[in-house]
One Martini backbone bead per residue (centre of mass of N, CA, C, O) as a GRO file, in nm:
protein
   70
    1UNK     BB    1   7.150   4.036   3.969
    2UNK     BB    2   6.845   3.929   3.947
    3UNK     BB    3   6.902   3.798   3.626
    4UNK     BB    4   7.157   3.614   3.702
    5UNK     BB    5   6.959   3.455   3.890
    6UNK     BB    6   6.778   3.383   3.673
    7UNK     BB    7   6.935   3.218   3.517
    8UNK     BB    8   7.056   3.024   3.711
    9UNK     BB    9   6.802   2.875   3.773
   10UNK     BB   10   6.703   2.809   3.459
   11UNK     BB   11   6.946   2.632   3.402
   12UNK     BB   12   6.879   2.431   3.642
   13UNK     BB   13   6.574   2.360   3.539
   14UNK     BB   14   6.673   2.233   3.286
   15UNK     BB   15   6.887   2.024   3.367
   16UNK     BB   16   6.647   1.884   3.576
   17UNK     BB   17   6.442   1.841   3.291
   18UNK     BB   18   6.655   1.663   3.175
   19UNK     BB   19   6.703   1.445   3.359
   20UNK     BB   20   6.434   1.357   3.407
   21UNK     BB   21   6.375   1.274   3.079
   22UNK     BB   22   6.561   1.043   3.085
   23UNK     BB   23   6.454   0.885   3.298
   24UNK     BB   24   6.175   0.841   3.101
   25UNK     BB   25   6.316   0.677   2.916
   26UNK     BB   26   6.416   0.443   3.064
   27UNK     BB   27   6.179   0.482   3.355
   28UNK     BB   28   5.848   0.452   3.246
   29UNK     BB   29   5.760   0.251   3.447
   30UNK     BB   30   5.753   0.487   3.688
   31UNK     BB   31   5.586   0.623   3.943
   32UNK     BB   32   5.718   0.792   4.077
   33UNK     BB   33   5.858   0.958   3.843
   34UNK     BB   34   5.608   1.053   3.746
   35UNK     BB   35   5.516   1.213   3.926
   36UNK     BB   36   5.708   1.399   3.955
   37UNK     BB   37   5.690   1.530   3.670
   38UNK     BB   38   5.435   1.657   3.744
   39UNK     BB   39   5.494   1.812   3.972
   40UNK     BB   40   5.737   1.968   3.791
   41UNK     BB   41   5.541   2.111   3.624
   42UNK     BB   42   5.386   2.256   3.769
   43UNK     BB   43   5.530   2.462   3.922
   44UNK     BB   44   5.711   2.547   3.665
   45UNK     BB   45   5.414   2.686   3.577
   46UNK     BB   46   5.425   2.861   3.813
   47UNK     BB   47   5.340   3.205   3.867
   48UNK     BB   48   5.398   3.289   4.155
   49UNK     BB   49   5.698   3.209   4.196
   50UNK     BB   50   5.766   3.498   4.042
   51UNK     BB   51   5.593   3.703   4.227
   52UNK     BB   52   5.727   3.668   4.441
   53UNK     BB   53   5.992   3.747   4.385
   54UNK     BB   54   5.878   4.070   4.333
   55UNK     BB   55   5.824   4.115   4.588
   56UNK     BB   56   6.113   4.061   4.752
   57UNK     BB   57   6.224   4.298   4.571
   58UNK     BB   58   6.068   4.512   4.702
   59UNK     BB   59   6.104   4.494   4.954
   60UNK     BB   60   6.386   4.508   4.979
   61UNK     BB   61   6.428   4.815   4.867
   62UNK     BB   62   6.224   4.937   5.122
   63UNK     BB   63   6.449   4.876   5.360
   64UNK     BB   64   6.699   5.036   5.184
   65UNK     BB   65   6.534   5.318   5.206
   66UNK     BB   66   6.478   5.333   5.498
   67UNK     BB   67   6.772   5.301   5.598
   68UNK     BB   68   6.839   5.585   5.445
   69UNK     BB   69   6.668   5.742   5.608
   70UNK     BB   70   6.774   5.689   5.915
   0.00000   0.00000   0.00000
Protein backbone atom coordinates (compact mmCIF):
# COMPACT_ATOMS: atom_id res chain seq x y z
CA UNK A 1 0.00 0.00 0.00
CA UNK A 2 2.73 2.51 1.15
CA UNK A 3 4.95 1.94 -2.20
CA UNK A 4 1.68 2.06 -4.28
CA UNK A 5 1.54 5.91 -2.46
CA UNK A 6 4.50 6.22 -3.25
CA UNK A 7 4.56 5.43 -7.19
CA UNK A 8 1.37 7.64 -7.31
CA UNK A 9 3.12 10.98 -5.68
CA UNK A 10 6.67 10.06 -8.01
CA UNK A 11 4.52 10.06 -10.80
CA UNK A 12 2.33 13.55 -10.02
CA UNK A 13 6.08 14.86 -8.88
CA UNK A 14 7.40 13.91 -12.64
CA UNK A 15 4.15 15.01 -14.38
CA UNK A 16 4.38 18.16 -12.41
CA UNK A 17 8.33 18.54 -13.64
CA UNK A 18 7.48 18.02 -16.95
CA UNK A 19 4.57 20.48 -17.03
CA UNK A 20 6.95 23.12 -15.13
CA UNK A 21 9.88 22.50 -17.66
CA UNK A 22 7.96 22.94 -21.01
CA UNK A 23 6.38 25.88 -19.34
CA UNK A 24 10.14 27.22 -18.71
CA UNK A 25 10.77 26.71 -22.38
CA UNK A 26 7.99 28.52 -23.80
CA UNK A 27 8.14 31.83 -21.13
CA UNK A 28 11.78 31.52 -20.18
CA UNK A 29 11.85 35.40 -18.96
CA UNK A 30 8.85 34.65 -16.51
CA UNK A 31 10.31 35.46 -13.12
CA UNK A 32 7.14 34.21 -11.38
CA UNK A 33 7.73 30.93 -13.42
CA UNK A 34 12.12 30.77 -12.48
CA UNK A 35 11.37 30.88 -8.63
CA UNK A 36 8.44 28.59 -8.72
CA UNK A 37 11.02 25.86 -10.59
CA UNK A 38 13.62 26.91 -8.06
CA UNK A 39 10.95 26.23 -4.97
CA UNK A 40 10.15 23.00 -6.62
CA UNK A 41 13.63 21.66 -7.27
CA UNK A 42 14.69 23.04 -3.62
CA UNK A 43 11.58 20.84 -2.05
CA UNK A 44 11.58 17.72 -4.54
CA UNK A 45 15.45 17.28 -3.37
CA UNK A 46 14.35 17.77 0.28
CA UNK A 47 15.27 14.60 2.03
CA UNK A 48 12.94 15.62 5.16
CA UNK A 49 9.87 15.15 2.64
CA UNK A 50 10.98 11.35 2.62
CA UNK A 51 11.99 11.26 6.61
CA UNK A 52 8.41 12.74 7.52
CA UNK A 53 7.13 9.96 5.56
CA UNK A 54 8.55 7.22 7.36
CA UNK A 55 7.79 8.64 10.92
CA UNK A 56 4.53 8.77 10.36
CA UNK A 57 4.27 5.12 8.94
CA UNK A 58 5.78 4.44 12.03
CA UNK A 59 3.26 6.54 14.24
CA UNK A 60 0.23 4.41 11.96
CA UNK A 61 1.96 1.12 13.26
CA UNK A 62 2.49 1.87 16.56
CA UNK A 63 -1.38 2.93 16.93
CA UNK A 64 -2.56 -0.21 15.49
CA UNK A 65 -0.55 -2.52 17.72
CA UNK A 66 -1.57 -0.84 20.62
CA UNK A 67 -5.66 -0.90 19.37
CA UNK A 68 -4.72 -4.47 19.42
CA UNK A 69 -2.93 -5.00 22.75
CA UNK A 70 -6.07 -2.68 24.22
Amino acid sequence: MILAKFKNIHRDLRSLSEKLYEGLLRFSDCVKLNEFNKKFQEDFCNKDLARNEDAEDANVANQSKAANVA
